[in-house]
Phi, psi and omega in degrees: 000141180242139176215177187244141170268112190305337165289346186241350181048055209198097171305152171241152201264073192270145211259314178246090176298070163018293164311312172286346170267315168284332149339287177315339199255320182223029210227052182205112184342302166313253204321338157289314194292333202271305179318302181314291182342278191289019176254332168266033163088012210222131211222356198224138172332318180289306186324304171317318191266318161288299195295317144275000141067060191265143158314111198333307180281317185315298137348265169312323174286325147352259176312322192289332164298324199278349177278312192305329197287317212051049169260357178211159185234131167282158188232121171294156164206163159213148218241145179263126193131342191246141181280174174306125161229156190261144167252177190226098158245123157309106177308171183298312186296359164296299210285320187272024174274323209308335174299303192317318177306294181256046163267356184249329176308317190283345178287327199255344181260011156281339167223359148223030177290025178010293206272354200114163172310120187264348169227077188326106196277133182230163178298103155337255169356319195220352256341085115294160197252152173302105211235126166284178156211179154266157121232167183261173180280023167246004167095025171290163143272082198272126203282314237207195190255008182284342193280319148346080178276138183258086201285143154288155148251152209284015170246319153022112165215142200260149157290156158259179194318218159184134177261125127341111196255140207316169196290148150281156164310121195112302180275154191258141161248198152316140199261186199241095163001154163244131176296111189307000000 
């Protein structure tokens, strides 16, 4: 993440970016689709392979990151008549992506739904739909990412600097005094 210092008005390099470390963790189409799956209830291998119609291998390595990962846990079952299988239920740190989801549901049915929303999330308690917001933690309401400042934080390691790279052949810099 490049973010700007306001005193110096000069972007910085932050070296652990939040974002680019959770990128790495989920940030791949299967593993999304695998998520969607188990936040709609769906716990079992076959089940998973049907509802994303993710390659079989693809699929297993898939969940073994997500285990390995702990956003999801195996569970033995055994069906009877059957030998022992893992079911895939999500941990709490699974559970807590759930806003990034449907903040990317709510994105794709605002500009690439043609038709509408193909799926409403609604309030249990009340069927009212289900709405994100921002707020700061003095309980404002932030419309937008303009409303937003970007703070060094108390984990914060700046990348380092990347030097300007010398000229190709052909282009001009600053030319060199000529000598009198």
């Amino acid at each position: 993440m490049t973010t700007y210092d306001s005193a110096m008005s000069v972007p910085f390099r932050v070296d652990n970016c939040s974002i680019e470390a959770t990128l790495r963790v989920v940030g791949e189409k299967w593993t999304l689709l695998v998520l969607r799956e188990a936040f709609g209830g769906v716990r079992r291998f076959a089940d998973m392979q049907a509802a994303t119609g993710a390659p079989r291998q693809v699929l297993s390595a898939r969940l073994t990151r997500l285990v390995e990962e702990d956003l999801m846990r195996k569970v033995p079952y055994r069906e009877p008549g059957q030998r022992q299988r893992d079911e895939y239920r999500l941990t709490q740190k699974g559970i807590d992506l759930y806003p990034i989801m449907v903040a990317l549901m709510h994105w794709g049915d605002r500009y690439l739904a043609d038709d509408g929303a193909p799926v409403l999330l609604t309030h249990r308690g009340c069927g009212a739909d289900v709405e994100q917001y921002f707020r700061c933690a003095d309980g404002h309401e932030v419309g937008s990412a303009r409303e937003i400042t970007p703070l060094p934080g108390p984990g914060l390691r700046l990348a380092p600097r990347v030097p300007d790279p010398a000229p190709e052949a052909g282009e001009c810099r600053a030319r060199e005094p000529r000598p009198a």
